[in-house]
N, C-alpha and C positions, 0 to 999 in steps of 0.2 A: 399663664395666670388666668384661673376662671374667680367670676364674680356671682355671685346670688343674692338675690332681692327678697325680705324675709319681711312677714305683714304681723303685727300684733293682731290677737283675738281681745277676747271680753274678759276686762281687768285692766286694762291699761288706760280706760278713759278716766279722763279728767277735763274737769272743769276751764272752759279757756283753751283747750287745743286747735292750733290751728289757724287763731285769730290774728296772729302773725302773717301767715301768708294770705287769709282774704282782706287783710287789710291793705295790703303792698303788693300783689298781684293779682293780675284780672285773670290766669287759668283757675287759679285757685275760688276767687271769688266765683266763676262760671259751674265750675262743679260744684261747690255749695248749694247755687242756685237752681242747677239742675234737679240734684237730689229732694230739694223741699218743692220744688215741683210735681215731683213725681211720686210722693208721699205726701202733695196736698195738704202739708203741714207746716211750719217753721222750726226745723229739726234747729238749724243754728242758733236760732235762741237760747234752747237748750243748752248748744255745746259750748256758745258762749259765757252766756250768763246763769247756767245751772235753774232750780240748782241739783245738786249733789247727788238726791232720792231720783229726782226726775232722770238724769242721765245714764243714771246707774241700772235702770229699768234695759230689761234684755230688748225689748222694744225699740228702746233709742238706743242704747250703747252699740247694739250690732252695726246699722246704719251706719255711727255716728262715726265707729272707729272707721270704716271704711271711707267714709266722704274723704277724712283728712291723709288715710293714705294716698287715696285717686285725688286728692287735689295736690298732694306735692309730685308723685309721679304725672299728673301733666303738666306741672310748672319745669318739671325736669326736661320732659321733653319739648316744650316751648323755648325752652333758653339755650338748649342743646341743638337743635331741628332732629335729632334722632330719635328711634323709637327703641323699644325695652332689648330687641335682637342687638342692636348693638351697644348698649350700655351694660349686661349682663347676659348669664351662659342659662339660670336657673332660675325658678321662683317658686316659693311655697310662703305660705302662711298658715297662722295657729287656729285651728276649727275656724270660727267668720273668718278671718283671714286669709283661708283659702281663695275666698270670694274676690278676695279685693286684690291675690295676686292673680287668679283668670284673669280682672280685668281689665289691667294692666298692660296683660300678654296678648289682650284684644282679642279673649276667648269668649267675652260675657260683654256686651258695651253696657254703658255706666247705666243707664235707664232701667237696663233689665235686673242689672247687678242689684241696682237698690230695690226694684219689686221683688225681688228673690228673698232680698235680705229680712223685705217687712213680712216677707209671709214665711220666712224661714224663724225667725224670732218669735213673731205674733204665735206659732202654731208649737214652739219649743214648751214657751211660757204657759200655753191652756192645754198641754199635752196630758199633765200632772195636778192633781187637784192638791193646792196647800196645805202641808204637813205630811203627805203624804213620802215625799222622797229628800234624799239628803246626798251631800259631796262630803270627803273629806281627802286633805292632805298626808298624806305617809310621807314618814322625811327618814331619810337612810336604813330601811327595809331592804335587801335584795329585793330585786322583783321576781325571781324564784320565789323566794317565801313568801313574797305577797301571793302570787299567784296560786300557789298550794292550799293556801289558807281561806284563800277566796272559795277556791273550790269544796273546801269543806262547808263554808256558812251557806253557798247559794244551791246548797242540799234542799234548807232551809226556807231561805229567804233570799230575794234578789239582790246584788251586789255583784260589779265587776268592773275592772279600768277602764277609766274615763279618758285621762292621759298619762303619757308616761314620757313629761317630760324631758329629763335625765336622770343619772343617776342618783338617786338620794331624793329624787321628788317626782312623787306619783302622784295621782289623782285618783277617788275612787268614788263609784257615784251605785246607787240604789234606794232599795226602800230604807226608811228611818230605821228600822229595828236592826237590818241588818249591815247598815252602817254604823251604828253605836254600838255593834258586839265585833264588828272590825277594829275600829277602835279601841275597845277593853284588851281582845287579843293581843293585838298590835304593842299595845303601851305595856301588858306582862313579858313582851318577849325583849321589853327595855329599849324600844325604836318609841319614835313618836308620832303623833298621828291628831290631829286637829279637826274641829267640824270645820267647814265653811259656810259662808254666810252668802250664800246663793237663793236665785226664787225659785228655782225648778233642779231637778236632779239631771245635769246635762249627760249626753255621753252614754246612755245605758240605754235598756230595751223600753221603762219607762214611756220615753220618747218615741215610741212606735205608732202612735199618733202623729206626730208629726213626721217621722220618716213617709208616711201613706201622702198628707199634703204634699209635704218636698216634691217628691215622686210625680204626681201628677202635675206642679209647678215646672217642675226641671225639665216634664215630658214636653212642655209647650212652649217652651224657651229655646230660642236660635244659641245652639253654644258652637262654635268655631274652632279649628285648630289653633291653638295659641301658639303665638309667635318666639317661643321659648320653650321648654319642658317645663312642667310643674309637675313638681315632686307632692304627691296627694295625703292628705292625711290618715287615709283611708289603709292606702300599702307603701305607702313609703318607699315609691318610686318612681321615676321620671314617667309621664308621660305628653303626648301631643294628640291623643285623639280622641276624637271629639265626646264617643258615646262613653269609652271608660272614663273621663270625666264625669258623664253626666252619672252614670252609675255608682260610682265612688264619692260622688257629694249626696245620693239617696243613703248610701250606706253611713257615710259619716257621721250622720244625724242620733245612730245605734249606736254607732262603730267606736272602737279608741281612736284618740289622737295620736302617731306612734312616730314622737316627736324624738325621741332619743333615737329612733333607726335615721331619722328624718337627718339631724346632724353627724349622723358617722360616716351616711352618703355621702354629705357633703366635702369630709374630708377624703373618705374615699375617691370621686369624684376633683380631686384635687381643686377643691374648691379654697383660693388664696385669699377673699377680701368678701365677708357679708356685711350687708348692708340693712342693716333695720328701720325702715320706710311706717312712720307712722308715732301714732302718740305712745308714749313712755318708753323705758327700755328692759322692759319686763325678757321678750328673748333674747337680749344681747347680754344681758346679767346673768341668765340660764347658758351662754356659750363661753362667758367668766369667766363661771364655777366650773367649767367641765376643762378647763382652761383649752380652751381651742387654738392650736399653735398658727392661725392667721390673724391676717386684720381684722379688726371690727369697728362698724363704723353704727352711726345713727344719724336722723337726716327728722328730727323734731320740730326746730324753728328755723329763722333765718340765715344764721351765723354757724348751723350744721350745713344747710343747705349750701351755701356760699363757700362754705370748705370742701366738700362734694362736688363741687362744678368747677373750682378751681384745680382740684386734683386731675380732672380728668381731662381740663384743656392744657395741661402740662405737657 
């Protein structure tokens, strides 16, 4: 039996994550603490008491999901005395999510992780000047035919996958023009396809601006072997050393998220029991749909938590 630790990205916060465990545990309260330290702000405010416009900002949400995944993973390993090698085999998370499973695997420590995140964010959000760039949703397209199709419009105009998360739902990110004539395509060939209501067009070359910041951020940061493989967003596959991380989170910033390879791994991989470490259950509804023939767990408040810790001292 293998186990993988899986981090939500941006979309999954919400108002009040978390306040569950800073209220009732001091690992949890300590990494809050730390992070608003170290961003010199009171992000918890935020996560607590919203509201809604302010958290939802790529500024704070990136941070914000990661605080509460690293504060339930060190409440884990507090209560456990064990570290992530022996609670799980893998660890990957969705675009920021990445982030927060390096840090986990004690490949990024939480200080650095959070300055990474504020200047991975800050530089996502002013990459793109407003109105400029658009996301949209593709819902049961082959991604052959997406991709065919793309290549026709980015003749044109920029447009190309963002993610791809499973089947039947992709992500597509570029300039406004030529993501509303993706769209028109998309919805004649009788498939469906939605704008998104994002503030930057993530995922695309757009972002090349901030892939240049990343870059020299990521150059100047201590990143470690991590004590597990994390499977990258970038190539969607395991690794532990140190510099293809650091090069495959510059990339990432362009790059797709190639989350469908990312879970076929894992059954590949004979991966029996993921666990989605963080707010909402946005990836474990995506492992559903695809009906993934193992376990699936979530570890959101206390009473996920408490059933997580009881399984595993059985």
């Amino acid at each position: 039996m293998k186990t993988a630790f899986i981090f939500p990205g941006q979309g999954s916060q919400l108002i009040g994550m978390g306040k569950d465990f800073y209220d009732n545990l001091k690992p949890a309260k300590e990494t809050f603490q730390i992070i608003d330290e170290v961003l010199n702000r009171k992000l918890t405010d935020i996560i607590f008491n919203g509201p809604s416009e302010a958290l939802t900002l790529t500024t704070n949400a990136q941070p914000a999901l990661m605080a509460v995944s690293m504060a339930i993973i060190n409440i884990i390993k507090a209560e456990t005395g064990k570290n992530l090698d022996s609670l799980c085999d893998y660890a990957a998370g969705h675009s920021l999510g990445e982030y927060s499973a390096l840090c986990s695997a004690e490949s990024i420590n939480l200080e650095t992780t959070a300055k990474l995140l504020h200047i991975r964010s800050t530089s996502m959000q002013e990459a793109c000047p407003e109105g400029v760039g658009a996301m949209a949703a593709c819902i049961n397209i082959p991604l052959q035919t997406l991709v065919e199709l793309l290549e026709d419009i980015k003749k044109i105009n920029l447009c190309q996958i963002a993610n791809d998360n499973i089947e039947g739902q992709i992500i597509i990110s570029g300039k406004v023009e030529a993501i509303n004539h993706a769209i028109s395509i998309i919805k004649d060939l009788g498939y469906k396809a939605i704008r998104l209501k994002v503030s930057a067009p993530f995922h695309c070359s757009l972002m090349k601006p901030a892939e240049e910041k990343m870059s020299i951020a990521l150059d100047k940061a201590v990143i470690n072997k991590p004590i597990i493989p994390i499977i990258q967003n970038y190539t969607a596959k395991p690794t532990i050393n140190p510099l293809e991380i650091k090069q495959n989170l510059i990339l990432q910033i362009c790059g797709r998220v190639r989350w469908r390879e990312t879970l076929k791994l894992f059954n590949h991989l004979h991966v029996t029991h993921i666990v989605e470490i963080g707010a909402g259950n946005v990836l474990t509804n995506m492992l559903r749909k695809i009906n993934y023939p193992y376990k699936l767990s979530n570890i959101r408040n206390l009473a996920e938590l408490k059933n997580f810790l009881d399984n595993i001292n059985k």
